[in-house]
N, C-alpha and C positions, 0 to 999 in steps of 0.2 A: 536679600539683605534683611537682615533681623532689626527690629522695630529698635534695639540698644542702638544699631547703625544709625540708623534716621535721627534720633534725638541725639543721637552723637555729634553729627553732621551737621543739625541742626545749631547747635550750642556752638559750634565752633564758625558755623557762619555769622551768628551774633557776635563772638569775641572779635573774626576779622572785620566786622563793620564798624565796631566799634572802636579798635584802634584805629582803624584810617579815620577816623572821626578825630583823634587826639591828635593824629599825625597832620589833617587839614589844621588844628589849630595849632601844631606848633611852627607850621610853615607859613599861616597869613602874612608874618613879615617876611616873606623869602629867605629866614636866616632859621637855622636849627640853636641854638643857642647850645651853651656845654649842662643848663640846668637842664634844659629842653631834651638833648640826648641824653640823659641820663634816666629822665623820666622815661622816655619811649622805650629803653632796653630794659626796663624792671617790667612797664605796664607791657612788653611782646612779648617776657618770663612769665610774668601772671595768667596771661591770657593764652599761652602756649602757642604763640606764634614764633614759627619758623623761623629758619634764618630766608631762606628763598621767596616766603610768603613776605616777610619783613621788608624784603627789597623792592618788591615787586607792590606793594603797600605804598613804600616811601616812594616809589617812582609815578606811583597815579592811583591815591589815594580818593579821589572820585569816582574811579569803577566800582569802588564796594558801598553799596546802602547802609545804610544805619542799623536796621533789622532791629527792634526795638524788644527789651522780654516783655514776658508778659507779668514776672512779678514786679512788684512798685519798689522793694527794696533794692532790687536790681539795676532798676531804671535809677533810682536816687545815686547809687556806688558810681553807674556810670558819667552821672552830672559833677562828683566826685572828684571822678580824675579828671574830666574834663577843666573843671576847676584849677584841680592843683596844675594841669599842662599850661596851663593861661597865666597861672601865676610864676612859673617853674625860671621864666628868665625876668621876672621881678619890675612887670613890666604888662600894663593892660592895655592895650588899643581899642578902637570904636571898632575894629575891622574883626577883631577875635570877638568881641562880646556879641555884636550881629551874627556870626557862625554859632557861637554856643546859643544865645536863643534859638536861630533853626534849627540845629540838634536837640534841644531842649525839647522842642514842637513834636520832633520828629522820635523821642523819646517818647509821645503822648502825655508831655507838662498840658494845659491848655494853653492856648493861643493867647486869652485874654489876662495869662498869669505868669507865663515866661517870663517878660521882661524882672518881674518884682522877685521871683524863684532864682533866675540866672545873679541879679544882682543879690540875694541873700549867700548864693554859693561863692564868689567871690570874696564877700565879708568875712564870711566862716571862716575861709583857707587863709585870710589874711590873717584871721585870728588865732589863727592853727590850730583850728578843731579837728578831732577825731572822727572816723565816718560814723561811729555812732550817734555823737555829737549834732554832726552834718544831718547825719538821715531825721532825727528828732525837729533838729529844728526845719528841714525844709519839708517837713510832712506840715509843723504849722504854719508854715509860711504858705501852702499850698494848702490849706484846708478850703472847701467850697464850704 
């Protein structure tokens, strides 16, 4: 296996973590909503998720880890869509914002700055900012 393999492999274990990550928040209330599914079929185009992986995701999205990258721009896109999947059927629970903070954590946000990060990405998406936009501002939202 040639080392393109590995980091191949690699990159594409982070994209499947990272969608069951969208997929746990768009099922917290047991319902896929039509915002909801529309999202999940652009963000498993993005991320080059299968159709078989796709299913197999939706049916037990808890087997795959988060698997965090290691760049920061990265980690911020994916608070991102996290965001917009929370906001996607127009509609925010205590039960999705708890998940997106441990995603957040598990993204490497700090523990003691989640909560304020998580709530600044919510803000942004309501305000329909751009991920540029997003990434700027929760880089100061997030400054130690």
């Amino acid at each position: 296996m040639s080392i393109s393999d590995l980091y191949s492999s690699g990159q594409h274990k982070q994209a499947v973590g990272h969608f069951a990550s969208v997929v746990k928040i768009a099922i917290t209330d047991g319902i896929i909503e039509e915002g909801e599914q529309k999202l999940l079929d652009k963000t498993a185009k993005i991320l080059e998720i299968g159709e078989e992986e796709y299913k197999a995701i939706l049916k037990n999205p808890d087997k795959y880890p988060v698997n965090a990258p290691v760049s920061y721009d990265e980690r911020i896109e994916r608070l991102y869509r996290l965001a917009k999947m929370i906001l996607a059927d127009n509609n925010v629970s205590k039960e999705e914002m708890a998940l997106m903070r441990k995603i957040s954590i598990a993204l490497n946000f700090p523990v003691d700055n989640a909560e304020k990060v998580c709530d600044e990405a919510i803000h942004l998406i309501m305000n329909d900012n751009d991920l540029d936009s997003f990434t700027d501002a929760i880089k100061k939202v997030n400054a130690v």
